[in-house]
KEDOKOL-442802 format. One record per atom (N, C-alpha, C, CB): residue number from 0; residue in one letter; chain; atom name; x, y, z. Coordinates in pm, whole numbers. Glycine has a CB too. Example, Ala and Ser with C-alpha at 12.3 -4.5 7.8 and 13.67 -1.06 7.14 Angstrom:
% residues 2
+-----+----+----+----+--------+--------+--------+
|   i | aa | ch | at |     c1 |     c2 |     c3 |
+-----+----+----+----+--------+--------+--------+
|   0 |  A |  A |  N |   1319 |   -569 |    780 |
|   0 |  A |  A | CA |   1230 |   -450 |    780 |
|   0 |  A |  A |  C |   1320 |   -330 |    780 |
|   0 |  A |  A | CB |   1131 |   -447 |    905 |
|   1 |  S |  A |  N |   1285 |   -225 |    708 |
|   1 |  S |  A | CA |   1367 |   -106 |    714 |
|   1 |  S |  A |  C |   1290 |      3 |    787 |
|   1 |  S |  A | CB |   1408 |    -60 |    572 |
+-----+----+----+----+--------+--------+--------+
% end
This chain:
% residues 61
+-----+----+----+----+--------+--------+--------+
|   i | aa | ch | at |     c1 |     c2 |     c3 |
+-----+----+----+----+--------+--------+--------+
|   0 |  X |  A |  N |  -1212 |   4574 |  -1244 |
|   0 |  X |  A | CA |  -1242 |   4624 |  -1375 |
|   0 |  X |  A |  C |  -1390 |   4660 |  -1381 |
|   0 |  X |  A | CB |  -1204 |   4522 |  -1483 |
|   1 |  X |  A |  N |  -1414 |   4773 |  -1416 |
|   1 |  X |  A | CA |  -1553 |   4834 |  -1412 |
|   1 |  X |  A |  C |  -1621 |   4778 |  -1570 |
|   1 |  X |  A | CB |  -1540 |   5029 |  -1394 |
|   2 |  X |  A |  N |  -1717 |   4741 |  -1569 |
|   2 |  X |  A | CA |  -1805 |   4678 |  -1685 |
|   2 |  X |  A |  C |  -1912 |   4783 |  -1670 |
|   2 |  X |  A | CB |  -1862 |   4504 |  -1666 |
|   3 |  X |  A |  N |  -1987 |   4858 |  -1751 |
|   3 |  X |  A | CA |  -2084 |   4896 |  -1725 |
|   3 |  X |  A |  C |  -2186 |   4824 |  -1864 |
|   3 |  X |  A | CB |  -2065 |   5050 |  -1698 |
|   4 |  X |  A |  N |  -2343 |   4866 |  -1846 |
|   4 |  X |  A | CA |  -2392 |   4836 |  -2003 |
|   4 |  X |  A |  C |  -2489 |   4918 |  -1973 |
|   4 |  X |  A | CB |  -2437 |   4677 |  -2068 |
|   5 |  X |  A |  N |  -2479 |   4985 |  -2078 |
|   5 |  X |  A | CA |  -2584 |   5050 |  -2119 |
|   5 |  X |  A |  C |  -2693 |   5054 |  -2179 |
|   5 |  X |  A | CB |  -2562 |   5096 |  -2148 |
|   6 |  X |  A |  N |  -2816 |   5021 |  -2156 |
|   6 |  X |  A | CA |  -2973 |   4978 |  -2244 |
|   6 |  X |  A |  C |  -3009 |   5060 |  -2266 |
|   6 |  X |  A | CB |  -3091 |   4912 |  -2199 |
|   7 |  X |  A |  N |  -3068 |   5139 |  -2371 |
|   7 |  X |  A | CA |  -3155 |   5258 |  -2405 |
|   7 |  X |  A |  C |  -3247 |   5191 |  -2470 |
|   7 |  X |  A | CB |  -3097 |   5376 |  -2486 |
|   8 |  X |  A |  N |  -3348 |   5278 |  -2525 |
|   8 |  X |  A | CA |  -3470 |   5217 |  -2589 |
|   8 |  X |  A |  C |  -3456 |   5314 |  -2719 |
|   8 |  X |  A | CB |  -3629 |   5227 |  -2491 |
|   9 |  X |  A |  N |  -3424 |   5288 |  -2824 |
|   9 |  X |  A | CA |  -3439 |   5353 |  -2973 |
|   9 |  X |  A |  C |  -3262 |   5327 |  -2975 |
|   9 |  X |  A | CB |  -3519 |   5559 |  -2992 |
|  10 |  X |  A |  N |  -3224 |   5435 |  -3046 |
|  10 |  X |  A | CA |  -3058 |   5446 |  -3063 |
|  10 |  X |  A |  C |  -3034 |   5609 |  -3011 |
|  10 |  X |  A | CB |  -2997 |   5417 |  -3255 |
|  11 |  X |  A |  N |  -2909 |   5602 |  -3043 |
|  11 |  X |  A | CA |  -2785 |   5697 |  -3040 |
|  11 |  X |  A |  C |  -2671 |   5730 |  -3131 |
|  11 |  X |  A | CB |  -2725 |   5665 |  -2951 |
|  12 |  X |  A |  N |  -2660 |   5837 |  -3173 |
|  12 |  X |  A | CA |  -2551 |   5889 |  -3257 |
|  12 |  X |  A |  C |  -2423 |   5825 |  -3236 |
|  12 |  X |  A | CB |  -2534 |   6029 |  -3238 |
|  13 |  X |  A |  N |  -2377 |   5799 |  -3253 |
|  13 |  X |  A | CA |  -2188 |   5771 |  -3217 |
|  13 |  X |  A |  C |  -2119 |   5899 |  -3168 |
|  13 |  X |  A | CB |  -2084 |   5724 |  -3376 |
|  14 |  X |  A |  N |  -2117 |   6009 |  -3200 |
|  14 |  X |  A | CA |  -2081 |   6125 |  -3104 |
|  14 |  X |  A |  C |  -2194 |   6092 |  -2957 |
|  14 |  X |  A | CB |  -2118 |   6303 |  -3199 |
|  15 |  X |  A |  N |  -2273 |   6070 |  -2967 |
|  15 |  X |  A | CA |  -2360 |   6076 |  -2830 |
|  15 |  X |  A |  C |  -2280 |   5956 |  -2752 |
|  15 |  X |  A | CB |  -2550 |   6041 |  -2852 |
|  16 |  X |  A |  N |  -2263 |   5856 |  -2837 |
|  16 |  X |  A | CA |  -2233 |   5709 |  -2766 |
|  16 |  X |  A |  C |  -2035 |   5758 |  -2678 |
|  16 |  X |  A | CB |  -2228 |   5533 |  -2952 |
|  17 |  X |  A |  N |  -2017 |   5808 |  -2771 |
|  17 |  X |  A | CA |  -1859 |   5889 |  -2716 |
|  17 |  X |  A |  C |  -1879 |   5978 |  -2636 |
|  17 |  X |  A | CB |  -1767 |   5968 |  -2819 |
|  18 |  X |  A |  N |  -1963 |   6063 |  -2621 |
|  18 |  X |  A | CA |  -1965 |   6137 |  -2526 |
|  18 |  X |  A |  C |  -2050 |   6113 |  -2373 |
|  18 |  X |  A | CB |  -1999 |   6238 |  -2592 |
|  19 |  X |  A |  N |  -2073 |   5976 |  -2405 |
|  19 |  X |  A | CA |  -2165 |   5934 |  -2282 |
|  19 |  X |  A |  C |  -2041 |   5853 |  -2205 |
|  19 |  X |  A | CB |  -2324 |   5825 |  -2328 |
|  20 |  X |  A |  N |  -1963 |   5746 |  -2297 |
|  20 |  X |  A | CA |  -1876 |   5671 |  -2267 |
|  20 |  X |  A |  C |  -1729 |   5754 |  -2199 |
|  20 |  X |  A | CB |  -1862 |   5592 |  -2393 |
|  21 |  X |  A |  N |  -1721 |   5918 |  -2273 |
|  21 |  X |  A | CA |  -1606 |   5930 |  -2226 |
|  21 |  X |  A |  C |  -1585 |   5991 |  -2056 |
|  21 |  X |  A | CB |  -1549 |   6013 |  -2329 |
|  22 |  X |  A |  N |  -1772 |   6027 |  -2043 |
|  22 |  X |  A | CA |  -1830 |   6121 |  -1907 |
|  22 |  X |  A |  C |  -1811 |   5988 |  -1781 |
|  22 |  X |  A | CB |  -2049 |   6187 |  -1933 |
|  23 |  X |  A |  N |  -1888 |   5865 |  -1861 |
|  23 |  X |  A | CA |  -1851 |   5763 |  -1710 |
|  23 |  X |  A |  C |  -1760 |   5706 |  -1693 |
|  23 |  X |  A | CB |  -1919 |   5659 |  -1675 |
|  24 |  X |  A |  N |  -1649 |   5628 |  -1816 |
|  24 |  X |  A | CA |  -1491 |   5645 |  -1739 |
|  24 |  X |  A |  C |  -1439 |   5775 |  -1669 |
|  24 |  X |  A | CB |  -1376 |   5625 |  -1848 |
|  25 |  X |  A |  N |  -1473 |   5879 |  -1671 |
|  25 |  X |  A | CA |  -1411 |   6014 |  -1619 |
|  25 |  X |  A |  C |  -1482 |   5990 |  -1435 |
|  25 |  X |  A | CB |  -1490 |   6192 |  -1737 |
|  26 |  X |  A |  N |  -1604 |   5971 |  -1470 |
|  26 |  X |  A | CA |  -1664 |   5950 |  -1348 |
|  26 |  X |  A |  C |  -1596 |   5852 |  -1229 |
|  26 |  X |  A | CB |  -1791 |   5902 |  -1386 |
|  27 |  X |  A |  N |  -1591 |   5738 |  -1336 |
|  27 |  X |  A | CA |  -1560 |   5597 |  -1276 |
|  27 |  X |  A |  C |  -1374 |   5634 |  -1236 |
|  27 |  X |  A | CB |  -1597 |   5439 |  -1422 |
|  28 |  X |  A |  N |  -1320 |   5691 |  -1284 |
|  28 |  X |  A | CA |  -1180 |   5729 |  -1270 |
|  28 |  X |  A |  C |  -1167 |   5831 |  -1112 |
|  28 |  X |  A | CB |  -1134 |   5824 |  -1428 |
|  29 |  X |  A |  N |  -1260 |   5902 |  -1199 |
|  29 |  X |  A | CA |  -1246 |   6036 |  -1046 |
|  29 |  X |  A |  C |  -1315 |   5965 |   -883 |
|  29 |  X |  A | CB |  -1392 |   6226 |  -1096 |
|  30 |  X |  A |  N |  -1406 |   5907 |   -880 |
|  30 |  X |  A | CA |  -1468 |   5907 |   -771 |
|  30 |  X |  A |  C |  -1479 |   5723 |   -715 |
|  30 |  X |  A | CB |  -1615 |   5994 |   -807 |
|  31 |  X |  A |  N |  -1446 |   5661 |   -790 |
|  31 |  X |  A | CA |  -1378 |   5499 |   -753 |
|  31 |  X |  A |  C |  -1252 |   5483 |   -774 |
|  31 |  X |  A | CB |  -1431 |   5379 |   -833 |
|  32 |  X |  A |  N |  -1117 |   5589 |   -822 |
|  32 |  X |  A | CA |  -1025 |   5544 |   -860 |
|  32 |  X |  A |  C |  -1000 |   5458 |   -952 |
|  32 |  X |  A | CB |   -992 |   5520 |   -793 |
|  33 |  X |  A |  N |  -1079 |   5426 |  -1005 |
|  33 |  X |  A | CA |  -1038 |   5332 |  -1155 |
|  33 |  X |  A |  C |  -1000 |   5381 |  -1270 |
|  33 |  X |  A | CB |  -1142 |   5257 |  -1210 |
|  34 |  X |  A |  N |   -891 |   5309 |  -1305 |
|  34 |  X |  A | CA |   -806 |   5335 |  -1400 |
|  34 |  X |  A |  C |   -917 |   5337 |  -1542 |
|  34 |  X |  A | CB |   -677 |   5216 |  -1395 |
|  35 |  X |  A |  N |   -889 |   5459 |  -1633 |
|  35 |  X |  A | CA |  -1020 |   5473 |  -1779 |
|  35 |  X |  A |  C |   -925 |   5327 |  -1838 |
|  35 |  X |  A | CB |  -1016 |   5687 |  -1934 |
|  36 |  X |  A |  N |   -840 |   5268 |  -1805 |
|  36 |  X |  A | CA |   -825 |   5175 |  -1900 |
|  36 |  X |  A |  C |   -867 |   5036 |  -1890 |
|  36 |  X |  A | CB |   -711 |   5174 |  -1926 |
|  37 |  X |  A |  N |   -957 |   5053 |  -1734 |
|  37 |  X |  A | CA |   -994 |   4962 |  -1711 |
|  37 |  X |  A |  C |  -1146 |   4940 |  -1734 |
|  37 |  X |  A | CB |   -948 |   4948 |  -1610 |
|  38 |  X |  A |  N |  -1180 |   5011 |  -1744 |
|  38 |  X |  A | CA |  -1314 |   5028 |  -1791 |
|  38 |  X |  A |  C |  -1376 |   5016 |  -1932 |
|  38 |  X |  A | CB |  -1340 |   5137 |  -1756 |
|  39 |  X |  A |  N |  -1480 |   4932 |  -1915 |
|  39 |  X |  A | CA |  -1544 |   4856 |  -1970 |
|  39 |  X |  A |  C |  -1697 |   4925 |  -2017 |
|  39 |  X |  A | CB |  -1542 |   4742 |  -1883 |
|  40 |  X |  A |  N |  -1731 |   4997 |  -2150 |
|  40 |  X |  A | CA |  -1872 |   4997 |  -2168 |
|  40 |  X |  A |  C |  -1946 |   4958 |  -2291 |
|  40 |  X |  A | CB |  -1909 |   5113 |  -2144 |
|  41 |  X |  A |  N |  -2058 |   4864 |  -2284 |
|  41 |  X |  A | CA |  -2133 |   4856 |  -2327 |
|  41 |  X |  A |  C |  -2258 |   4901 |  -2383 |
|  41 |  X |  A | CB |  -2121 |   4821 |  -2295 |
|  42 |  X |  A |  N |  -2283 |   4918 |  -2525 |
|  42 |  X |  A | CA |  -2429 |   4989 |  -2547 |
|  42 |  X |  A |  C |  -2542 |   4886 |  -2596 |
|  42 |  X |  A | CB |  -2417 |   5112 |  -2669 |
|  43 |  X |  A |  N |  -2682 |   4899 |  -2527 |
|  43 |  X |  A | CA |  -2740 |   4792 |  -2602 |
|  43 |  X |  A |  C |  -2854 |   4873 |  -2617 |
|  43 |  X |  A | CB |  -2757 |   4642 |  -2539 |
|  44 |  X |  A |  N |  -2854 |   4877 |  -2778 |
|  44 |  X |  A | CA |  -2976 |   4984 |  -2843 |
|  44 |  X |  A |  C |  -3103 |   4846 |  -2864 |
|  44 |  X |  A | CB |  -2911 |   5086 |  -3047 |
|  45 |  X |  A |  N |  -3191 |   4896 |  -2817 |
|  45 |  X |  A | CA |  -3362 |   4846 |  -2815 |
|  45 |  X |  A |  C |  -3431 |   4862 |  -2881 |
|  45 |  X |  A | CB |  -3440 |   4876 |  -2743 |
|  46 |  X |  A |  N |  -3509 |   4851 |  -2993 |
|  46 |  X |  A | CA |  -3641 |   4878 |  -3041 |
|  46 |  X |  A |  C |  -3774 |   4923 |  -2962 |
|  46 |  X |  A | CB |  -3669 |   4773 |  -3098 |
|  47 |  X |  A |  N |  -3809 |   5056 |  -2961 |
|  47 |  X |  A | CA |  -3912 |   5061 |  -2886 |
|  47 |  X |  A |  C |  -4020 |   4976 |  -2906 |
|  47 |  X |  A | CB |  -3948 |   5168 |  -2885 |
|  48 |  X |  A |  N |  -4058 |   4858 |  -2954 |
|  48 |  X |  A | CA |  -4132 |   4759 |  -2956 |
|  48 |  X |  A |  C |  -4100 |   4663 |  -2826 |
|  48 |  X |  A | CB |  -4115 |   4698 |  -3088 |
|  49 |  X |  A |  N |  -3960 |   4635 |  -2782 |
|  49 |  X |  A | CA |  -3924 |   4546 |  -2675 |
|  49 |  X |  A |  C |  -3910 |   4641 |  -2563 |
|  49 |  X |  A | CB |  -3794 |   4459 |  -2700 |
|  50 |  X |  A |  N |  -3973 |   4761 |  -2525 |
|  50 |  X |  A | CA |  -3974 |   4840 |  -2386 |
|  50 |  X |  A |  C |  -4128 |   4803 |  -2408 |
|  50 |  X |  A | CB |  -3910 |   5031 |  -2366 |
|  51 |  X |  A |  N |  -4147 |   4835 |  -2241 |
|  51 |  X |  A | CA |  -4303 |   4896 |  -2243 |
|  51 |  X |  A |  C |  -4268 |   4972 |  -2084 |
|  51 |  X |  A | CB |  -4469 |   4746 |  -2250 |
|  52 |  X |  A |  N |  -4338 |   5065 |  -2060 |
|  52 |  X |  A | CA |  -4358 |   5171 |  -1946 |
|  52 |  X |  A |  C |  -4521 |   5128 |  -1884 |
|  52 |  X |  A | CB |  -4348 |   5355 |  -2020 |
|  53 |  X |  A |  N |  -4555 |   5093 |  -1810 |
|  53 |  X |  A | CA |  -4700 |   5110 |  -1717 |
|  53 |  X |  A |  C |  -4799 |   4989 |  -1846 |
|  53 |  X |  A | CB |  -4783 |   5348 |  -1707 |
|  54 |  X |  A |  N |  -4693 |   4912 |  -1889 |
|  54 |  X |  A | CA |  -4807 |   4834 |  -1916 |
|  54 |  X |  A |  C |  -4834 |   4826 |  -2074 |
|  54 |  X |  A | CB |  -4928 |   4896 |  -1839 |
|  55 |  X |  A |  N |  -4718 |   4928 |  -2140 |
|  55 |  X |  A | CA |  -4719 |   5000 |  -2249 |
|  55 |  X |  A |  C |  -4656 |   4979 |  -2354 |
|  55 |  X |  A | CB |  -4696 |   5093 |  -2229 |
|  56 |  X |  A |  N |  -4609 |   4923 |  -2484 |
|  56 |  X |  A | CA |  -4489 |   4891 |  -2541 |
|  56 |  X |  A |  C |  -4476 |   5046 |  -2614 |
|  56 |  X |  A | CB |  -4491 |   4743 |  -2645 |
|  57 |  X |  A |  N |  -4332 |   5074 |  -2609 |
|  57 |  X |  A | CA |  -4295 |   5248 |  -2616 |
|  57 |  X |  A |  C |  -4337 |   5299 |  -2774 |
|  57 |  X |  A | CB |  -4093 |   5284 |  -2588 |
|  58 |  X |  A |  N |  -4366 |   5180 |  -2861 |
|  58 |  X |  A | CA |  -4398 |   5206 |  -2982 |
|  58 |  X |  A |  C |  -4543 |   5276 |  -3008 |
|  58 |  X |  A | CB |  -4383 |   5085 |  -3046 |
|  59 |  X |  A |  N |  -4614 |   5225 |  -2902 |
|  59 |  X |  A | CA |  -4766 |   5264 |  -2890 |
|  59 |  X |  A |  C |  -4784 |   5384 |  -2847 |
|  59 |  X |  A | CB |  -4843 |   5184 |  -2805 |
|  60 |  X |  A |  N |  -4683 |   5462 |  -2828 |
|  60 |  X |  A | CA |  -4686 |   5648 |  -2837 |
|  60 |  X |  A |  C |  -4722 |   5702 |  -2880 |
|  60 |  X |  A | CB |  -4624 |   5724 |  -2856 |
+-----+----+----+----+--------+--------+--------+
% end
């Protein structure tokens, strides 16, 4: 069973979150053979306050 999770830093639309989710079961189906019903995804939206890049928290942009 494929689990994936997904971390971004800010959010995502719910059409975006569906259309991201429906591209990597398709992926995960076509090129590992796994069944889309087995697959598993997760979204975990971030506050750019809890990223930082080079030292950076992403809010400080």
């Amino acid at each position: 069973m494929p689990y994936v999770n997904i971390r971004i830093a800010g959010t995502l639309s719910r059409e975006q979150k569906a259309k991201i989710a429906e591209e990597i079961t398709d992926t995960l189906e076509r090129i590992a053979l796994k069944p889309a019903s087995y697959t598993y995804i997760a979204f975990d939206e971030l506050p750019d306050e809890n990223w930082a890049i080079a030292g950076k928290l992403l809010d400080e942009e």
